[in-house]
C-alpha positions in Angstrom: 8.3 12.4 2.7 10.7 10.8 5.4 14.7 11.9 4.6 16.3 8.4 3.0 19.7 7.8 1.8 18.0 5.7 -1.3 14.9 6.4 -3.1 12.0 5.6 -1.5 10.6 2.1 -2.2 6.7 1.5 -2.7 5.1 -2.0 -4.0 1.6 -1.9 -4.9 -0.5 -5.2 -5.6 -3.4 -4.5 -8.1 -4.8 -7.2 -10.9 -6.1 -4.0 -12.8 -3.5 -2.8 -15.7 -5.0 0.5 -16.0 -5.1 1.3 -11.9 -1.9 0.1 -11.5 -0.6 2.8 -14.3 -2.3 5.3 -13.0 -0.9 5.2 -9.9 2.3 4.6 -11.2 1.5 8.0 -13.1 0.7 9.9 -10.6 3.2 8.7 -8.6 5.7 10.2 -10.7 4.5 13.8 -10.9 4.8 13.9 -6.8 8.1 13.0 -6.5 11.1 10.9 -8.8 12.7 10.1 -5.2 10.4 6.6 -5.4 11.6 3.0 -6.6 7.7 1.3 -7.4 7.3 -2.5 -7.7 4.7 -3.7 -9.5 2.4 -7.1 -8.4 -0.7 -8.4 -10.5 -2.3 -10.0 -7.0 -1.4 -10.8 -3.9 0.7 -14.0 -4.3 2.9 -11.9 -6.9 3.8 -10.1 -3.8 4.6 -12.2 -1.4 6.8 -13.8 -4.0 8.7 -10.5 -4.5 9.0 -10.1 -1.0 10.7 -13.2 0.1 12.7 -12.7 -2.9 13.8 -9.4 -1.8 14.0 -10.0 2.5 16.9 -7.7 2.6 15.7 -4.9 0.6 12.1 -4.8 1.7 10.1 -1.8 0.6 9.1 1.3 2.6 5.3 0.9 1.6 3.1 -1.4 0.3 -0.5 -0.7 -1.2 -2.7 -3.6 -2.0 -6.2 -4.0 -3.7 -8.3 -6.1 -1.7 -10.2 -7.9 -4.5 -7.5 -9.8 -6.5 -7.4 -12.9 -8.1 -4.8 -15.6 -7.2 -4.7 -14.6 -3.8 -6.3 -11.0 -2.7 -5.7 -8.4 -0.3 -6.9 -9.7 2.6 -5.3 -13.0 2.7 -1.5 -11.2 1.7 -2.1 -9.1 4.3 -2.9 -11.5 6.6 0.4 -13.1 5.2 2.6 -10.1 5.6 1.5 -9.8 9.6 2.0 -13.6 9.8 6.0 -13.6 8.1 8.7 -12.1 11.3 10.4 -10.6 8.9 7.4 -8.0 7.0 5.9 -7.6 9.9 7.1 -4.1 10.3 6.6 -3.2 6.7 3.8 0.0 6.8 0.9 -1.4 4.7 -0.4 2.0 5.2 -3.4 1.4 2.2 -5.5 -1.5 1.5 -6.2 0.5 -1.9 -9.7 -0.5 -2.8 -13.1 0.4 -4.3 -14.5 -0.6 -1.7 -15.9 1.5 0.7 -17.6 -1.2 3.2 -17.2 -0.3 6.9 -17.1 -3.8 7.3 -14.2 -4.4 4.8 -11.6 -1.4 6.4 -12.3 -2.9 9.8 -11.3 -6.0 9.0 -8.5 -4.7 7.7 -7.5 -2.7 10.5 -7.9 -5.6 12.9 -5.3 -7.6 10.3 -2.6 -5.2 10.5 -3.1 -2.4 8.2 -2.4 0.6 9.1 -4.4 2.7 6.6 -7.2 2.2 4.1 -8.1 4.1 0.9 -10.8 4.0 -1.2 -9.3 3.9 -4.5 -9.8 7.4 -6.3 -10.9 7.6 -10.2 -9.6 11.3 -10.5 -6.5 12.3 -10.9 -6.3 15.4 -8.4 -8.1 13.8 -5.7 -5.0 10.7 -6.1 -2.2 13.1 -6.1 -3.4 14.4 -3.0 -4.0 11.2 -1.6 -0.6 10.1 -2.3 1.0 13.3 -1.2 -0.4 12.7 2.3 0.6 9.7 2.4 3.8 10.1 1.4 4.3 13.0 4.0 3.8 10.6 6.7 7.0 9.4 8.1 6.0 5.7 8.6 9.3 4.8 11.4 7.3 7.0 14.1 4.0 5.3 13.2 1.6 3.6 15.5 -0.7 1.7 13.8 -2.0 0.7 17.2 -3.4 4.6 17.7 -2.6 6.1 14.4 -4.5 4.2 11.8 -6.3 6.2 9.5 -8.9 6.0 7.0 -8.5 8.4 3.6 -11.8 8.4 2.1 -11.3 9.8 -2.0 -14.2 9.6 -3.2 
């Protein structure tokens, strides 16, 4: 994980109570150096982002299918807004495994895409790769990556 002078901020988007605590779980047995934000959908986070422009996080994971607003349109929103635009959305963290559905992503900005894992190994791993990334030096133009975890 990238050196920071604070802990390391991640907001996830997920309308599913018991995916968003397992990641949250998970999440903690990798490292305590992370600050997480919570959404229930999309809107949720767009909300917490404006509300929080100068302390924007380092990460953000989103499930695509949401209700209120889903994955695809906040991303679409984040790339849209000047000041998110360079905000890694490194995982559109999904069940979905479409080829369709992680180009399309891809080709709105995000920079990774993760089939969302059911095991609790194959998530720590996940996350650990991510989070070993350092996300300043990125280029999502050549870099992007797909993590399959199933």
């Amino acid at each position: 994980m990238p050196e920071h002078k604070r802990k390391f901020k991640i907001a996830i988007a997920d309308d599913d109570a018991e995916d968003r605590e397992f990641f949250q779980e998970v999440l903690e047995t990798i490292t305590s150096e992370v600050e997480l934000s919570v959404y229930m959908n999309g809107m949720e986070l767009l909300k917490g982002l404006l509300d929080s422009k100068d302390d924007l996080p380092d990460l953000v994971f989103l499930d695509l299918n949401m209700p209120v607003m889903n994955g695809i349109a906040a991303l679409t929103e984040i790339r849209n807004i000047d000041v998110f635009k360079k905000i890694p959305v490194i995982a559109i963290y999904s069940t979905s495994t479409s080829p369709k559905d992680q180009i399309d992503t891809f080709n709105l900005g995000a920079d990774a895409y993760i089939s969302k894992p059911n095991d609790y190994g194959v998530l720590k791993r996940v996350l650990q790769k991510v989070l070993e990334i350092d996300w300043t030096t990125w280029n999502k133009d050549k870099d992007n990556f797909i993590i399959d975890s199933n």
